[in-house]
N, C-alpha and C positions, 0 to 999 in steps of 0.2 A: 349542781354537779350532775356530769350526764351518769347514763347506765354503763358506758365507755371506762369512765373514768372510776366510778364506784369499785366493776370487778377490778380496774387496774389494783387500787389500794387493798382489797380484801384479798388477789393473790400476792403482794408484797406483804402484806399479816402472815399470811400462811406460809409464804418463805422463811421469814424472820421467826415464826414458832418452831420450825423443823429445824432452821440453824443453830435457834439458839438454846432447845430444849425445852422451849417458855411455855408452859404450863397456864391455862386458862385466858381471858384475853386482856388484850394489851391497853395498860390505862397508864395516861401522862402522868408521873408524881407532880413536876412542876418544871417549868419553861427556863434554861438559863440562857444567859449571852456570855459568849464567847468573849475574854477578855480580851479589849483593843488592843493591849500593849503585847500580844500573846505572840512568837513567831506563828506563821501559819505552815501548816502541814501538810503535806500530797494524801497522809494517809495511807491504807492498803493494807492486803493482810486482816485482821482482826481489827485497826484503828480507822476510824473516821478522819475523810481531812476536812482539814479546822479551814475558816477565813476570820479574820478578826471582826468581829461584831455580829456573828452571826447567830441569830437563836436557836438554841434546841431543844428539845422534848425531851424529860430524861423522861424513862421509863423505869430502871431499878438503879440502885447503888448496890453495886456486885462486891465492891471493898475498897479498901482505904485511897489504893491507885488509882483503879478505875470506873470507869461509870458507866454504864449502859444507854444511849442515849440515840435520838431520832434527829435528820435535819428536813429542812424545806422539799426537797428528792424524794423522803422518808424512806432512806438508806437507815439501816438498823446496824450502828456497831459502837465497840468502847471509846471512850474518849478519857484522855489521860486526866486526872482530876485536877493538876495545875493550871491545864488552861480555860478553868473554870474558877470562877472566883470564888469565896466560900459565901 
């Protein structure tokens, strides 16, 4: 990874901490895939758009609906809990 590329991810950290309020630093709970059979989403606003099969990095589960979660961009937003398998 270059020195380019490092600030890029550490000022998209620093975005995502000021957006989202998030307190200390940002650690993966655990990686899900995007269910195939899920429709796929545009997104925008507060939601992440979805592609089917695609992995993401949650970061917290905010509550029952939705989930806090990272994709391959490492774009920082909720993702609705259905299109996540349990």
């Amino acid at each position: 990874m270059t020195l380019k590329e490092c600030e890029k991810e550490e000022k998209a950290d620093r975005e995502f901490q000021k957006k989202f309020k998030f307190e200390g630093s940002i650690n993966v709970l655990t990686r899900m895939m995007v269910d195939p059979t899920a429709m796929e989403k545009r997104g925008g606003g507060k939601n992440l758009p979805l592609r089917r099969g695609e992995i993401l990095d949650v970061i917290q589960f905010t509550n029952q609906e939705q989930i806090l979660c990272r994709n391959s961009q490492r774009r920082c937003k909720s993702v609705g809990a259905e299109a996540l398998p349990a």
